[in-house]
N, C-alpha and C positions, 0 to 999 in steps of 0.2 A: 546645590553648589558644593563643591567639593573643598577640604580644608585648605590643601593649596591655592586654589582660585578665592577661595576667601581674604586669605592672608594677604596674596597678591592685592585684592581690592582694596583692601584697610590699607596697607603699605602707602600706595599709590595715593590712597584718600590724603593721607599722612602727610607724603611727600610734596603734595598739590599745595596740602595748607601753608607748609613750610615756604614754598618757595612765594606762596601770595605775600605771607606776611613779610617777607627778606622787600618785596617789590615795592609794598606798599605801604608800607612802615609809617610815613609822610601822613597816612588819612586813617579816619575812625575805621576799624577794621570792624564790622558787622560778622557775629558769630551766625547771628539767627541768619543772616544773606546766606550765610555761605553755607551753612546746612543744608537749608533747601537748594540751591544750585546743586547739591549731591543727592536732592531726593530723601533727607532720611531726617527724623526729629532731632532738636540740639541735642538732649540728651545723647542717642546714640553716635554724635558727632562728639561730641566731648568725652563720650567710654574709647573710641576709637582712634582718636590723638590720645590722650594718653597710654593706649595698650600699642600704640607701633615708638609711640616719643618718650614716654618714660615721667612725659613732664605735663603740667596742667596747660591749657591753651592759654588764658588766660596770663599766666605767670610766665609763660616763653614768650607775649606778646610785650611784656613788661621787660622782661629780660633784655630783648631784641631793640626795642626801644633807647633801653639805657646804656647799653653797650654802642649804639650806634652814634647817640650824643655826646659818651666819652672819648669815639675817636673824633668826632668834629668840633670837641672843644679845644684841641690836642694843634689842629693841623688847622682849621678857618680862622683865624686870626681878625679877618676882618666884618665877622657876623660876631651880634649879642649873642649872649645866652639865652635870651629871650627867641633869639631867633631858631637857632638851633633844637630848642626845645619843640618849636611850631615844627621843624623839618624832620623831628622825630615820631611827631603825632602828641606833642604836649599842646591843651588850647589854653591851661593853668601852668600858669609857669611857679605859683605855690607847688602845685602838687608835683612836679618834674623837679623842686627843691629839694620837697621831703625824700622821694624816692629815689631823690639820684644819691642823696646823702644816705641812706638805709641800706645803697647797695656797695657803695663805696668806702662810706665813712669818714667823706669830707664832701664839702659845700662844690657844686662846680666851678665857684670862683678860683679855691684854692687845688682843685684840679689843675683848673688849666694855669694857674701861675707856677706850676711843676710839682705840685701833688700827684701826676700818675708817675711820676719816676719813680719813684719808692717800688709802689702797687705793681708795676711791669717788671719791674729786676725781681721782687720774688715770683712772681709767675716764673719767669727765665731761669729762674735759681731751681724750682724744681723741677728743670730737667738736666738732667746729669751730660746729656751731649750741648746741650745748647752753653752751660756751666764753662764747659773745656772747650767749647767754639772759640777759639780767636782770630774770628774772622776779622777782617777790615772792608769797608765795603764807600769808604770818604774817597775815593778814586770813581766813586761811578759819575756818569753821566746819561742818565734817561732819553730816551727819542719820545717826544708825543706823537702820538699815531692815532688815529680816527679807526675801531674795530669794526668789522662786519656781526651782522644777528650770527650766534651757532647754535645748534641743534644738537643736545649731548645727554646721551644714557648715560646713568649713574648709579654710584650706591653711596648713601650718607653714613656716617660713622661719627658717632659719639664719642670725643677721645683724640687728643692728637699726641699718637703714640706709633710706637712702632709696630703695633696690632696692623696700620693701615695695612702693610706691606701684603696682610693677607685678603684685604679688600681690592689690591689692585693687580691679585694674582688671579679672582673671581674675572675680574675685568679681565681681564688679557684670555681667559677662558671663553670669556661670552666671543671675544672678538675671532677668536680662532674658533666658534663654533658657527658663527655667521660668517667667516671667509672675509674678512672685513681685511681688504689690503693694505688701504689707506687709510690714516687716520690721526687725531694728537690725543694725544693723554694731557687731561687737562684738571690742578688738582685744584677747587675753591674754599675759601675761608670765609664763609659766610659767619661765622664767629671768630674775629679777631683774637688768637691764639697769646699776644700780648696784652690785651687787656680781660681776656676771659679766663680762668682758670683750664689748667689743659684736659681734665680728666671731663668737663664740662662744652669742650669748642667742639663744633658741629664740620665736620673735616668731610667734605665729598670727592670721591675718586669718578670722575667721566672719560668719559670717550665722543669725539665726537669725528664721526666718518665723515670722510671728504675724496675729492677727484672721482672717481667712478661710484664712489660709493655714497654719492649724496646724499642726507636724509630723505630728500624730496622725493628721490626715488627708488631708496634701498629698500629692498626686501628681505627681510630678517626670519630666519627658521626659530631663534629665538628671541621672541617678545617684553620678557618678563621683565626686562628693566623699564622702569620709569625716565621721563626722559623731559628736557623743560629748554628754554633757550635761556643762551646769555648774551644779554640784549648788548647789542652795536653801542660805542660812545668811545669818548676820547678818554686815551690812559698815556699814563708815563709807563714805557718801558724800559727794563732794566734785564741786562744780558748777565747771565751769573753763571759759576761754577763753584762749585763746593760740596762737603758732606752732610749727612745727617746731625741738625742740630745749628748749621749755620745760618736755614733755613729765617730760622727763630728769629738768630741775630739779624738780618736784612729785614725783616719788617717790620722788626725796633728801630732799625737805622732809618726807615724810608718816613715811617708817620712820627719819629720823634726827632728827626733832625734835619732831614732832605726835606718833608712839605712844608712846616711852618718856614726856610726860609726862604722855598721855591718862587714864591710870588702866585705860585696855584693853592687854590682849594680840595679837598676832595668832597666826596659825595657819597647817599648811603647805601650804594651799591659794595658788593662785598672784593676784595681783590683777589686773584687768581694766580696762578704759573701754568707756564704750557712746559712739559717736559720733552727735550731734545735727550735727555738722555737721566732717567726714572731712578732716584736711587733708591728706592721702595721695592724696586726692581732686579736693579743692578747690580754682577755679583761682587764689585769692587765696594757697594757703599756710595758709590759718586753720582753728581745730578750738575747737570747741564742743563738748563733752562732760560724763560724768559718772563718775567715776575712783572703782574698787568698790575697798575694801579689805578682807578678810576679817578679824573680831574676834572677840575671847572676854571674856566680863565674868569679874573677878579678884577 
């Protein structure tokens, strides 16, 4: 096999595990299962997440875990901690103590009595657009909307910086080399950018072809992206305009002030934007979009 198809195969192995763990977060995520469903010993399953992720499997399933329970202690108001622990994949609610304390540095009691305000303004603080963002965003009003499955090529990026810009220049490449007419740019935050350090949030730029260009039954001259669904369910949407950096501010605004007093929940599905107009892209800097947030009625 040749290094390029190699790398492609590690990638994709990469990208596979990432997206199990983001789905399944909820249950014992079995290493040894999932090796073999790829044919190849743990060991060489664990040299190979970490040479495409940078990070132990292990310690991303930890990571993932606990970032997913600080936004649901944040925004469920009406689940224990106990509870929320169990929908992270905690069966010890001891050890979801110690470890949410070791990553945080407070108890998730004093989390969610407004211990993450501090922790998210310095996330926000270092970065210098979101800094001078003064946006306002207490005028919105969300639609719930029930989404359809989509079917979407991507590329993940470590880092929510303005490095994307050249991950979704890659993209708009693939799609003009596949003739791809139709289609949305759709960018996900499978790591919450306000509670995760930004040099650290797992930022993916996709595509997902639509009208003629079904996934069902496009034919692609180029293959090499990885591609996953994001599954159907009901979200609040929010219709936005703004620049680089205000982004930030709205998903401060949405999981620390709009959910907990919406009367919804959210869930540990990751949320998204579909871009009407890409300022990663755009040579003005400006982004028109529609910012998905995943709900549960309570």
């Amino acid at each position: 096999m040749h290094k390029k198809d190699t790398h492609l195969q590690h990638s994709k192995i990469a990208n596979d595990m990432m997206n199990y763990i983001n789905s399944h977060i909820e249950t014992d995520i079995n290493i040894t299962q999932m090796a073999s469903h790829f044919s190849m010993s743990k060991f060489h399953f664990h040299r190979i997440f970490k040479e495409q992720m940078g990070t132990n499997i292990y310690e991303t399933i930890k990571s993932t875990r606990l970032q997913k329970a600080s936004n649901l202690l944040i925004t469920n108001r009406q689940s224990t901690i106990t509870e929320i622990a169990n929908m992270c994949g905690y069966s010890s609610q001891t050890s979801f103590l110690r470890a949410f304390k070791d990553r945080f540095g407070q108890t998730p009691k004093v989390w969610r009595n407004g211990g993450y305000k501090d922790y998210s303004n310095d996330i926000l603080s270092s970065s210098e657009a979101a800094s001078m963002s003064e946006a306002d965003f207490s005028h919105l009003v969300p639609k719930i909307v029930k989404t359809k499955t989509k079917t979407v090529y991507y590329i993940r990026q470590k880092g929510y910086n303005r490095n994307i810009m050249q991950i979704w220049q890659k993209m708009m490449a693939w799609v003009y080399t596949n003739d791809i007419e139709e289609y949305e740019q759709i960018g996900i935050y499978h790591d919450n950018p306000i509670i995760t350090a930004l040099d650290d949030c797992y930022y993916i730029s996709c595509i997902s072809p639509k009208g003629k260009t079904d996934p069902k039954n496009i034919n692609l001259k180029n293959t090499n992206l990885p591609h996953f669904n994001i599954d159907g369910g009901i979200y609040a949407s929010f219709e936005v305009e703004g620049r680089y950096g205000d982004i930030l501010k709205l998903i401060q605004w949405v999981y620390h002030h709009w959910l907990p007093k919406s009367g919804f929940e959210t869930t540990t599905m990751p949320s998204y934007t579909i871009f009407e107009k890409n300022h990663f892209l755009s040579e003005d800097g400006l982004f028109k979009c529609t910012y998905f947030v995943p709900v549960r009625y309570v």
